[in-house]
N, C-alpha and C positions, 0 to 999 in steps of 0.2 A: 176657492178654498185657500184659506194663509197657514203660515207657520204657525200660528196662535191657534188654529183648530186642529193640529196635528201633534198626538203621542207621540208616537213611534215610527220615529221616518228609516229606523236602524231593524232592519228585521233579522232574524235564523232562516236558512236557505232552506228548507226539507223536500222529500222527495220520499216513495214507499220504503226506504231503506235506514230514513232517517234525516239527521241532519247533514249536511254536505259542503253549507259553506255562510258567509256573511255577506250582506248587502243592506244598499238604498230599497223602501218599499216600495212597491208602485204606485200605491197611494201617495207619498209623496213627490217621486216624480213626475206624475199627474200635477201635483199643485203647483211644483215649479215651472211646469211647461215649458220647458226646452231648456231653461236657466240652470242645468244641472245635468254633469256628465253621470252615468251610472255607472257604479262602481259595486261587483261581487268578486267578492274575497274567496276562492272555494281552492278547501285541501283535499277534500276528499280525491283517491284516484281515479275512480272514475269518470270525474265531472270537472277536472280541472281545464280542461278542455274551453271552459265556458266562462274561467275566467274572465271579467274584465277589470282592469285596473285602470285610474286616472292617469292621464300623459302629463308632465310637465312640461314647460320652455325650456328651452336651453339656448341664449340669445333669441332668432327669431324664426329661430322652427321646433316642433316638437323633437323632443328629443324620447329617452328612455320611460320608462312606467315611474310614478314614485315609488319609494320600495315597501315592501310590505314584509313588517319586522316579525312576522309567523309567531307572536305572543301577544300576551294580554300587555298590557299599557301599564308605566311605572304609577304608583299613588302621587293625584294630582297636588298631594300636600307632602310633600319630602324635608327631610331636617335640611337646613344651610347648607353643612358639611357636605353634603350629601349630591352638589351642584345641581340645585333641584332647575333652575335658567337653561342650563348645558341642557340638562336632559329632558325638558317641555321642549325645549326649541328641536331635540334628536328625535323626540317622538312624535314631535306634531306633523313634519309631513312623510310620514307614512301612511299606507293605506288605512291600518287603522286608526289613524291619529285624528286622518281627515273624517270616517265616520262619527267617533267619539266626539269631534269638535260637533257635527251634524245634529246628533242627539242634543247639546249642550245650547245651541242656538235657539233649537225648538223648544226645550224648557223654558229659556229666558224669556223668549218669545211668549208661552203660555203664562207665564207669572208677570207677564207687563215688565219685563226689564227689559230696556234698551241698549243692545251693545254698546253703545256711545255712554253709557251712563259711566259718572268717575266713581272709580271705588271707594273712594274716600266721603263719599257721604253722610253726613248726619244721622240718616235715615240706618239707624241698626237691621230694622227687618230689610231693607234692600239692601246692604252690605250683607247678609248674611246670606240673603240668593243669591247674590254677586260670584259670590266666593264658594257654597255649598253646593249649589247643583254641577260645577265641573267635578266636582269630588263624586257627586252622587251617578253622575252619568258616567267616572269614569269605573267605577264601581260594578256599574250595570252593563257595561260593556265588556269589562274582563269577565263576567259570569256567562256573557255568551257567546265567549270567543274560547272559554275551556270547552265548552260543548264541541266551538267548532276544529280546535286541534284533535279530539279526540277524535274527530273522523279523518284524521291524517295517518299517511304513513308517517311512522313512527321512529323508524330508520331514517331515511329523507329526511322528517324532519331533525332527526337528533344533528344528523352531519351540518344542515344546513345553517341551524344556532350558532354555526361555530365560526362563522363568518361575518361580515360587517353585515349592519343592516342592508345596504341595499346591494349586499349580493344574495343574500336569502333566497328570494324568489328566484331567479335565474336557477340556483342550486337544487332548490325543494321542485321547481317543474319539470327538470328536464332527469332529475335522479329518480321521478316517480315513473317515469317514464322509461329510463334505462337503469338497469346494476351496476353496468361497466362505468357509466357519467358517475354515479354515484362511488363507486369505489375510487373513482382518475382522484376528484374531490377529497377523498380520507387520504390516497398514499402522497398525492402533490399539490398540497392546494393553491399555491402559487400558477399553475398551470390550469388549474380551473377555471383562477378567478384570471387569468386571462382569457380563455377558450369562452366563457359566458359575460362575462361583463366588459372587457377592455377591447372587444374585437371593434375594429376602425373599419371603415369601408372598403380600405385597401388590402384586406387582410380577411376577406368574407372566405375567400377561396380557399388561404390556407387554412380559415377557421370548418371547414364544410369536409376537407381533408382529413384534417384532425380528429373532427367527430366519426368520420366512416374507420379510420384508423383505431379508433376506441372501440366501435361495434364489432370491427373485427379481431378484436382480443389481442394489437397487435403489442410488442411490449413497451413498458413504460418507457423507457430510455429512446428507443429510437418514435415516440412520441413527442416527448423531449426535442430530441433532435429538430424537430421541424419546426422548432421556436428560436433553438438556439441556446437551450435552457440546459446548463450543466448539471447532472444529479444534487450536488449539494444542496441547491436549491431547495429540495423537499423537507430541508429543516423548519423554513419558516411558516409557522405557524397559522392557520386559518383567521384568525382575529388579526393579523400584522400583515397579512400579503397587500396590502395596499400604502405600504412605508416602503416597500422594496422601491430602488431608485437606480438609474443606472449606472453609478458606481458600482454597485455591488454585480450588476452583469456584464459589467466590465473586468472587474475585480474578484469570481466567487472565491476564491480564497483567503478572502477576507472573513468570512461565514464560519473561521476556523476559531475566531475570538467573540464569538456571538453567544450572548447568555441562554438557557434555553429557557429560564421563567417566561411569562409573559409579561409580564409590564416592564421586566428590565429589555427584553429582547425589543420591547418595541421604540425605549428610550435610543437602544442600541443604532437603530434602523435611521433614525430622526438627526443621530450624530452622523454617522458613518454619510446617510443621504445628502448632508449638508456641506461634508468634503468636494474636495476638486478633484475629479476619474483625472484629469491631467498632472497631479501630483500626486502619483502614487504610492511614493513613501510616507508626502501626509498622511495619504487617505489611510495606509497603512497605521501611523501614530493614533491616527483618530481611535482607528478599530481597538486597539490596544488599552488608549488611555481614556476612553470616551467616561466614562465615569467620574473622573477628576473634571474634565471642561464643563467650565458653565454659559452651558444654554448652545443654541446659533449665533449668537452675535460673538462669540467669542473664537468658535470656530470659524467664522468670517475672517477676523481679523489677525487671527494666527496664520491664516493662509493669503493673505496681503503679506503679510511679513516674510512669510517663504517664496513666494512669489516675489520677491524683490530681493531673488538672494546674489545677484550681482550688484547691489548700491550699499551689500552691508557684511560688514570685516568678520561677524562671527556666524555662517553657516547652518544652517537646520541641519540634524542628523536624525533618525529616526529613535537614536538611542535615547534622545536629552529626557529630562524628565517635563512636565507638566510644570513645574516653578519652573525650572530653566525657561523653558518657550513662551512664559504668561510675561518674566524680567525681560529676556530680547525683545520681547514683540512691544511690550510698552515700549520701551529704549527707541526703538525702529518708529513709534507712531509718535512721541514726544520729538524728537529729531525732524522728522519728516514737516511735524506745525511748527517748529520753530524756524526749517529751513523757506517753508509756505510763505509765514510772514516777511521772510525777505531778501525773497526770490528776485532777481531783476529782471530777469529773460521776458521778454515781453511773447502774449499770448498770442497767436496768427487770427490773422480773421476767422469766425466763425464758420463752419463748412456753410452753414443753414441760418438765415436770419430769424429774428425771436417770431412768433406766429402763436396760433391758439387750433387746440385739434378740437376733431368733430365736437368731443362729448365736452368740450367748455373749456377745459383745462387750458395754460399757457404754457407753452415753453418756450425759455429763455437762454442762451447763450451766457456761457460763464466767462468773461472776457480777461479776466487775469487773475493772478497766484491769490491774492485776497480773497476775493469772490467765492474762489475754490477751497478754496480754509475753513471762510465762513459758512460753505453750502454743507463741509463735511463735519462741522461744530452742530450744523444748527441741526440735523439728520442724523447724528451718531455712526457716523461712518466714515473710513478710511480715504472718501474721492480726493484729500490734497495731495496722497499719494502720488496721486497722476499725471500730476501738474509736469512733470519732465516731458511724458509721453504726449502732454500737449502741444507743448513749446515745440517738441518733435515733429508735429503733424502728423503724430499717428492716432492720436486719439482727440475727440472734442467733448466737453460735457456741457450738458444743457440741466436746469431745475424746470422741474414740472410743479406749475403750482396753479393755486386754486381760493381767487379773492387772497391774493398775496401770502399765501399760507403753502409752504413747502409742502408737496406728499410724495415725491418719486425725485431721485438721481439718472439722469441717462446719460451713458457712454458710450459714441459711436468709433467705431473704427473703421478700418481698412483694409479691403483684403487684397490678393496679389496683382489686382489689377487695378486698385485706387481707387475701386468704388467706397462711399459707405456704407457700413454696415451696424445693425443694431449689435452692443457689443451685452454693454449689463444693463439694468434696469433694476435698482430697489428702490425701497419704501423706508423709515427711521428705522436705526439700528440694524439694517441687511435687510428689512422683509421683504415678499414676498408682494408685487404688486398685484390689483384686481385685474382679472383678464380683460374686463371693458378698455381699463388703460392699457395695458399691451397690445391692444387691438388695435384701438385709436394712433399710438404711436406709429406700428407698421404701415395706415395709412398715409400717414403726415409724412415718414420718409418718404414709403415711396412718391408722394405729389411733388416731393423738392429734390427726387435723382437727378433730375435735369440738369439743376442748377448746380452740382458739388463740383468744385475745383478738381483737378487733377493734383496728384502728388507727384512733387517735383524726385526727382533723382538723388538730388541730397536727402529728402526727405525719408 
């Protein structure tokens, strides 16, 4: 049996009580013979037990369930505005995104369309199945997934909506299961969505703690306590606890100038998070002024500038305003590439010779003050800055690139014993690199500890 002789490979779970939950049929797991994890979506409480959900990768082990967003599916044809891209790509792997995609295969399948086929066809009737039957299955799929919320708890589920998708499930299984989980969730959802989704391995004990500590009705605060999580914390809100960053747990006082909307509060979070917890008075400005700064690359670069407040005559105060610190911080980064281009100090040998890491990438040693002008021109970022700190031997930077194409800055330093250490690592404009490359980098260091000079005494 193929896809092409298969309806309904999407069934309703039933049971003498009713319906109970969503899945793959057996009928078509049968067809796929082994080609296919099974996957049942089930709210009900009595039977949730039986879920099963699809495991994803996480590098090269499984990692977590994909999550299951406990609702029907956005309409597969959304306005523009409306980032209809964001939100196919938010919903598709979820548990039901991947059934709905299952349905949608099998259609195509019985209507002789070939997933390979281009949309753009001549052919109107096959552009019109192209594009119609995701609409139609995904149709068919929100009509029997109302069925299957309706056998949900209803409580459970109300709390659990209120959280990112893939903390959902963690939330709605274990609140059907206990009051107390479910209430920790309403009064501190920060501490939830640690206790159920962010628990690490090292951290099973205190998470197994925590949960007997809840069953025993113990109180909230000294639940708290065994995180380390100071009361304020419970401001932030079920949709934003995964912007909290550790500035802010380093800093809860800061949560004194936090909006309490949602979409400002989680603007708020994105600022604040992209502060330096080592510069407290920034982090402090940030909180303050976060609404005037535009974007992370500018709070990057405001904090290059306060960070070099012994090479510069006019001081960060916490008081200045927003135009004052956008005029000094140009001034400081204008001065800084004028001083780059002609710099004499010549740069020391590189700690690390140029090489290429596992996943292909090069990395190249920045050999003098030019280099490093041109590395922070051509990335949109402050690294000329550093060039003193080089000439110093405290710090060395290297470009990571890719078929001669920049995509990361690394800056290694030194800690009290002269070893190197990974110091920064961005991507154009401050971002954030892909974890593969931070990975790959930690290996390439460590292969060349061997080789790092020692820091001399002057140095």
């Amino acid at each position: 049996m193929t896809d092409h002789d298969l309806l309904n490979p999407v069934v309703l779970l039933r049971d003498g009580k009713g319906v109970y939950g969503i899945g793959l049929s057996d009928e078509y797991l049968q067809a796929r013979e082994g080609r296919c994890e099974n996957i049942k979506l089930i709210l009900r409480p009595d039977r949730i037990d039986e879920a099963i959900l699809r495991p994803y990768r996480i590098g090269e082990a499984y990692g977590r369930d994909y999550p299951a967003c406990l609702q029907g599916l956005p309409p597969w044809s959304l306005p523009r505005e409306q980032g209809v891209f964001r939100v196919r790509r938010l919903f598709k792997s979820t548990q039901e995104g991947i059934l709905r995609d299952k349905m949608i295969a099998v259609a195509r399948s019985h209507a002789g369309i070939s997933e390979s086929i281009i949309p753009h066809s001549h052919d109107a009737n096959r552009r019109r199945h192209y594009f119609g039957l995701p609409i139609m299955a995904t149709r068919m799929f929100n009509a029997m997934m109302r069925q299957v919320t309706d056998s949900a708890d209803p409580e459970a589920l109300r709390v659990a909506r209120r959280f990112p998708l893939a903390m959902r499930w963690p939330i709605y299984s274990t609140g059907v299961r206990s009051q107390r989980v479910l209430q920790l969730a309403e009064a501190f959802p920060l501490l939830a969505y640690r206790i159920h989704f962010l628990l690490t391995s090292q951290e099973n004990e205190k998470g197994e703690l925590t949960i007997r500590m809840i069953e025993r009705g113990a109180k909230l605060r000294d639940i708290a306590a065994v995180w380390g999580f100071p009361m304020r914390l419970r401001r932030i809100k079920p949709a934003a606890v995964f912007l909290v960053s550790g500035v802010l747990l380093l800093r809860p006082e800061l949560l004194d100038h936090m909006p309490e909307a949602l979409p400002k509060m989680r603007r708020w979070l994105r600022a604040v998070g992209a502060a330096d917890a080592r510069l407290p008075d920034y982090a402090l400005w940030v909180a303050r002024n976060w609404a005037s700064i535009d974007g992370f690359q500018e709070i990057e670069n405001f904090a290059d500038w306060v960070r070099a407040n012994r090479q510069i005559e006019r001081q960060f105060v916490p008081s200045m305003s927003v135009r004052t610190v956008r005029q000094l911080s140009a001034e400081w980064h204008e001065a800084i590439a004028r001083a780059a281009e002609t710099e004499s100090g010549p740069f020391p040998q590189p700690w690390f010779p140029a090489g290429r890491l596992s996943s292909g990438e090069e990395i190249v040693p920045i050999t003098n003050s030019v280099d490093l002008l041109r590395e922070g021109q051509a990335m949109h970022h402050c690294v000329a800055s550093y060039s003193r700190c080089v000439i110093a031997g405290q710090q060395y930077i290297y470009s990571i690139r890719k078929s001669d194409q920049r995509i990361a800055t690394l800056a290694l330093t030194r800690d009290e014993l002269g070893k190197a250490t990974l110091g920064q690592i961005r991507g154009a404009c401050n971002a954030a690199v892909p974890a593969k490359i931070m990975t790959t980098v930690r290996r390439w260091l460590a292969s060349q500890q061997s080789g790092v000079p020692e820091a001399s005494p002057q140095q």
